[in-house]
C-alpha positions as a Python dict, from the first residue, in 0.01 Angstrom:
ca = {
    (1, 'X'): (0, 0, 0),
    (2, 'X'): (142, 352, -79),
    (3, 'X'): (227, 591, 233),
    (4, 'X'): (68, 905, 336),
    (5, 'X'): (352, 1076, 133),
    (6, 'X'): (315, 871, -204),
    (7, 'X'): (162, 1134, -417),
    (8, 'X'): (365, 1475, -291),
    (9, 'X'): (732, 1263, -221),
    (10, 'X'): (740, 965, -419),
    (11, 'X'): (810, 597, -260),
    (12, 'X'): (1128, 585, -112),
    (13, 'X'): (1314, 249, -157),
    (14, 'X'): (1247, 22, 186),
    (15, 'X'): (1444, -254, 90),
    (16, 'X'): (1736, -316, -63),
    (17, 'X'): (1717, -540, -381),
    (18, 'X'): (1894, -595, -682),
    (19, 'X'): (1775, -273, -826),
    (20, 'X'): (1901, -61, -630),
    (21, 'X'): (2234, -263, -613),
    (22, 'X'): (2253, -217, -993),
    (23, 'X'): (2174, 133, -931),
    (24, 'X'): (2488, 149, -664),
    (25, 'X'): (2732, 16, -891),
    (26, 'X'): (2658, 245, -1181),
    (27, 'X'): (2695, 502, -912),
    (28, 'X'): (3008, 386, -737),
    (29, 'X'): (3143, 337, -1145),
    (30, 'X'): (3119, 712, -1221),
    (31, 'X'): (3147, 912, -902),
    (32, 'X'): (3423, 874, -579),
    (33, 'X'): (3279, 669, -319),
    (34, 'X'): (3584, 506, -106),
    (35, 'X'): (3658, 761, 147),
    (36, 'X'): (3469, 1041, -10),
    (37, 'X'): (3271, 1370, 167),
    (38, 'X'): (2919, 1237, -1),
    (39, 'X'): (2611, 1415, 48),
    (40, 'X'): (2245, 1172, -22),
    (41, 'X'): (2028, 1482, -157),
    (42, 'X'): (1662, 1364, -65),
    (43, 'X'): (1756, 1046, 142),
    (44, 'X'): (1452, 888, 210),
    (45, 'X'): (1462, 642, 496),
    (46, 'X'): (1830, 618, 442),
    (47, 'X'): (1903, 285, 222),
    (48, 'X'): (2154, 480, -5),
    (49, 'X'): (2318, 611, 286),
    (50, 'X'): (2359, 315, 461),
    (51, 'X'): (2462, 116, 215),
    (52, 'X'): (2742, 339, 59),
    (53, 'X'): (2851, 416, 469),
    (54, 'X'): (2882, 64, 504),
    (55, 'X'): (3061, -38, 249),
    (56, 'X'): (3314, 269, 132),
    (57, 'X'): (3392, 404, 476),
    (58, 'X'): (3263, 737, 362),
    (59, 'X'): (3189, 1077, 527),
    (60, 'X'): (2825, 1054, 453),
    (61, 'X'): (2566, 1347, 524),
    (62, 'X'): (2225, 1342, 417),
    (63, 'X'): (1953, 1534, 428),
    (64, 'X'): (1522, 1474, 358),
    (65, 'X'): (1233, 1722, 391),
    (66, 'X'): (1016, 1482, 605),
    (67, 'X'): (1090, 1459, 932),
    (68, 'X'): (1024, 1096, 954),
    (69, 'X'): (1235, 984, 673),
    (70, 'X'): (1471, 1163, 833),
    (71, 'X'): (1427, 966, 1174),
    (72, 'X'): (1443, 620, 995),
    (73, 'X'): (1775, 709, 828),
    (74, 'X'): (1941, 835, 1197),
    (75, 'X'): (1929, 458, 1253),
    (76, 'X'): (2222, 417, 1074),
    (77, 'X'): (2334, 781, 955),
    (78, 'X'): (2376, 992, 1215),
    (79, 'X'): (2451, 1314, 978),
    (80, 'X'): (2082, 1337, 847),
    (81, 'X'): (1887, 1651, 908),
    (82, 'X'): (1576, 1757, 788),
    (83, 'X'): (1611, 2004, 458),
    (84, 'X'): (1467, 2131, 165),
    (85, 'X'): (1643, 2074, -126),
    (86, 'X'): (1648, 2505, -263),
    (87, 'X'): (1836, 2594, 60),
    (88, 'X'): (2056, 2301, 225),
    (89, 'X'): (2245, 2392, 554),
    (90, 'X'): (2600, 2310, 388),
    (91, 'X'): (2914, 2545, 295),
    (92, 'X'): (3078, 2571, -84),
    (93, 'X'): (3282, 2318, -153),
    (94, 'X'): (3225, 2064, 92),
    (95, 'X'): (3133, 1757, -96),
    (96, 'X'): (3373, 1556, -348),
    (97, 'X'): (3006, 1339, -446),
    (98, 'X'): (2638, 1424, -420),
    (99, 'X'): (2385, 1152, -467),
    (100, 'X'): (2021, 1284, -593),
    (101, 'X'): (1821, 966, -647),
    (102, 'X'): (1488, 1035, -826),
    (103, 'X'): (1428, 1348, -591),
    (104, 'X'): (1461, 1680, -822),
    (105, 'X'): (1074, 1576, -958),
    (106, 'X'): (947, 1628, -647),
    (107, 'X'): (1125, 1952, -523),
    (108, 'X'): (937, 2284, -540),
    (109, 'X'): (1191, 2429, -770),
    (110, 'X'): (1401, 2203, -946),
    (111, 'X'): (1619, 2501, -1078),
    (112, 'X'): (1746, 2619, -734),
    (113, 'X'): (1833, 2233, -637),
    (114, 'X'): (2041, 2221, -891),
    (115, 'X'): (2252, 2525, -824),
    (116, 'X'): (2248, 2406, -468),
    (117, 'X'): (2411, 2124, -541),
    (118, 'X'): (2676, 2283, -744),
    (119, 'X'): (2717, 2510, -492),
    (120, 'X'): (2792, 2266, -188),
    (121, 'X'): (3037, 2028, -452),
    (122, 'X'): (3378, 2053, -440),
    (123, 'X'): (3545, 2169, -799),
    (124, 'X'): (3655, 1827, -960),
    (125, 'X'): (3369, 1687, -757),
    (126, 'X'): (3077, 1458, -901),
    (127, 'X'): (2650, 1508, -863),
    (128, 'X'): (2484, 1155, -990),
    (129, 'X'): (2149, 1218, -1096),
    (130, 'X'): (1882, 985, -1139),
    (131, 'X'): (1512, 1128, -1240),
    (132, 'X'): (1214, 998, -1473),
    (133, 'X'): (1227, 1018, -1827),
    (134, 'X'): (977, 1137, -1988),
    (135, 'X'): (940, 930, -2278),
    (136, 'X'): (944, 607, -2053),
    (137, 'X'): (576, 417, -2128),
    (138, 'X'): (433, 480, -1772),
    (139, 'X'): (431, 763, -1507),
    (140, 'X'): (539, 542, -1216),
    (141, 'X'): (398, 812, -975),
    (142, 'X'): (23, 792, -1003),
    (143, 'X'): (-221, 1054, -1131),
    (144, 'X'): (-474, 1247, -1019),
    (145, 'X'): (-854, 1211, -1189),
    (146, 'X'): (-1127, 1391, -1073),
    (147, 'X'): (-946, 1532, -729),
    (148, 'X'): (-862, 1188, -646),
    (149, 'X'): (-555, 1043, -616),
    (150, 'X'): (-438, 728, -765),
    (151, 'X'): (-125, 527, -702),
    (152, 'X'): (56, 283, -938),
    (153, 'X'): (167, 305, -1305),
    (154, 'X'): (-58, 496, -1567),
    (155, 'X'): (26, 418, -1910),
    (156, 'X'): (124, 709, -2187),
    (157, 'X'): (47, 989, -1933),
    (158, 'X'): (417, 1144, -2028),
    (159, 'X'): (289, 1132, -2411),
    (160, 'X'): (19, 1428, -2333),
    (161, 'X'): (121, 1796, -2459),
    (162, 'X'): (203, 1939, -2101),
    (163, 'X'): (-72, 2116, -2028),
    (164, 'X'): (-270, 1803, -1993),
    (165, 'X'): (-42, 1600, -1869),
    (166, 'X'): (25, 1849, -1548),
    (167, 'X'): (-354, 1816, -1480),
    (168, 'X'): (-318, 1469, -1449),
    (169, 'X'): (17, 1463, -1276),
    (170, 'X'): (96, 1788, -1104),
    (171, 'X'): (283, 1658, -869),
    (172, 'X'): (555, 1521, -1008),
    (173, 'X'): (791, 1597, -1347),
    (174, 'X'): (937, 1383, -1637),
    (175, 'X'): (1198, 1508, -1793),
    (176, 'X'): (1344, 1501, -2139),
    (177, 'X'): (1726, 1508, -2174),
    (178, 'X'): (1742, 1813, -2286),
    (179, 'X'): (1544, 1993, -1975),
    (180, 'X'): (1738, 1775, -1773),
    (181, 'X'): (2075, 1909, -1886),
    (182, 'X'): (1890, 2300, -1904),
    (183, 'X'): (1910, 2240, -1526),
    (184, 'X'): (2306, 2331, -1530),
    (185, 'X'): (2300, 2587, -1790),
    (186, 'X'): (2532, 2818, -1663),
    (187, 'X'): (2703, 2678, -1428),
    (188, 'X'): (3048, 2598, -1366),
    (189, 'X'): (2998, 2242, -1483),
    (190, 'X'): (3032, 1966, -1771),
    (191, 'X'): (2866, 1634, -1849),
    (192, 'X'): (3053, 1349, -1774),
    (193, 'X'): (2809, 1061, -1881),
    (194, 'X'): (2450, 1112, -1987),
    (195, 'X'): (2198, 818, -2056),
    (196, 'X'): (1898, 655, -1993),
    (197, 'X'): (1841, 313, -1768),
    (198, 'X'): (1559, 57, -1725),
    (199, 'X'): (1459, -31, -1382),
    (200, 'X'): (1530, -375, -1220),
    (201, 'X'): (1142, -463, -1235),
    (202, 'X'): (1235, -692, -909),
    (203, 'X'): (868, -716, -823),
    (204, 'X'): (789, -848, -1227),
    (205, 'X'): (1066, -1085, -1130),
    (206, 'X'): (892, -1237, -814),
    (207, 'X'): (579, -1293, -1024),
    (208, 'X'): (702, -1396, -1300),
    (209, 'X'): (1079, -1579, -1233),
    (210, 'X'): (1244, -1617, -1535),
    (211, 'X'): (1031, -1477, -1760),
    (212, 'X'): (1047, -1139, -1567),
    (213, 'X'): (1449, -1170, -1594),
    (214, 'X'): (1462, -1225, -1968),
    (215, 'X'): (1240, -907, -1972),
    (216, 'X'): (1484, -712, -1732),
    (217, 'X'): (1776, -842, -1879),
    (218, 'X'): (1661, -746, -2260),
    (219, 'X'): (1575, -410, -2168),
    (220, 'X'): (1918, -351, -1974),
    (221, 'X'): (2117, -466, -2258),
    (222, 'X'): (1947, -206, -2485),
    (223, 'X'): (2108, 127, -2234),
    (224, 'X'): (2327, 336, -2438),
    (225, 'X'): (2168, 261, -2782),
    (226, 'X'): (1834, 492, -2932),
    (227, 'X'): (1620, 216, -2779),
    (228, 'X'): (1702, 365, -2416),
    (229, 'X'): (1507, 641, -2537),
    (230, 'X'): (1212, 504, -2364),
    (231, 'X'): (1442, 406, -2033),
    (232, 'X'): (1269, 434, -1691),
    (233, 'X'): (1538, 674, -1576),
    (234, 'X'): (1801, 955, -1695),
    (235, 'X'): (2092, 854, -1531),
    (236, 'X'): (2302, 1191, -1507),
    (237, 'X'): (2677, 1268, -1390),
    (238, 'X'): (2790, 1628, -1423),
    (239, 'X'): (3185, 1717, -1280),
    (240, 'X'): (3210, 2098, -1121),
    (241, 'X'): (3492, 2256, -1280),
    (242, 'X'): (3793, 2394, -1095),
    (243, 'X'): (3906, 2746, -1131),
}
């Protein structure tokens, strides 16, 4: 069942599957890890934290806008503290990696978390995005119809000229590549790697075993040729320049 928070913050991930392992070692591939300053931009209940803590002996602070996610990541991160993602309590140049997993479509203003981000890395330093794309067959995030809410995955919603497709999902963005990468425009920045992933679809698996694996393991295979155009996820890593 979705939480309280499903429809204004997403679903955090609860557990840790092989997903979001995939998702760690793309992450730990492209961006300093081992013995890093890392800040977890929107942490959720604190599995990325934990996880790259525990395994990379890394300075890790983190930071959520719900004071209960917050709580739940404390268990193992002591550095959390509750923050909005426009104005995060941090100095320039603190951080040589910033995680922001599927968080900047939920923000108020996805603009100022960017530059926020940039601000608080160090130059030479790394931000990992990870954030819908909008071509991907399904908003993941539910829609709204008729003031109600409703949670799961609604096919072709992404496919709508925007001003229906904000009246259906307002709260929540998809973005293209391009108005992902408009994000940075100028800032003291460059694209390292740019492309679009498929999920691990670890709940298709449990249903369907092997047939749910071919399926994930198809779609994988296709990243980083035109058929990723339809990808779940941009998978973004921009590098801050130094002076």
């Amino acid at each position: 069942m979705p939480s309280e928070l499903a429809a204004l913050r997403g679903e955090p991930s609860y557990v840790w599957r092989a997903g979001q392992e995939r998702r760690l070692q793309m992450i730990a591939k492209w961006a300093r890890l081992a013995d890093a300053s890392i800040l977890i931009d929107g942490c959720g209940v604190g599995m990325y934290p934990s996880q790259i803590g525990r395994r990379y002996k890394a300075h890790i602070e983190a930071f959520d806008i719900e004071y209960d996610r917050v709580v739940d990541t404390r268990a193992e991160t002591p550095r959390a503290v509750v923050a909005a993602a426009e104005a995060v309590p941090y100095p320039n140049d603190t951080f040589d990696t910033i995680l922001s997993h599927e968080v900047l479509e939920h923000v108020n203003d996805d603009r100022a978390a960017v530059l926020e981000m940039v601000r608080v890395l160090k130059p030479g330093g790394r931000i990992v995005i990870f954030a819908p794309n909008r071509w991907y067959p399904f908003e993941t995030h539910g829609h709204y119809w008729r003031g109600a809410y409703h949670f799961g995955n609604t096919p072709l919603i992404n496919y709508l000229p925007d001003a229906l497709r904000n009246r259906l999902a307002p709260h929540v963005r998809a973005y293209t590549a391009r108005g992902l990468r408009r994000l940075f425009n100028g800032t003291p920045t460059r694209v390292i790697t740019h492309t679009r992933v498929y999920g691990g679809y670890d709940n298709i698996i449990a249903r369907l075993g092997g047939a749910g694996r071919m399926i994930r393991d198809t779609l994988q295979r296709v990243e980083g040729t035109p058929l990723d155009t339809v990808g779940l996820s941009h998978f973004l890593v921009v590098e801050k320049q130094k002076d």
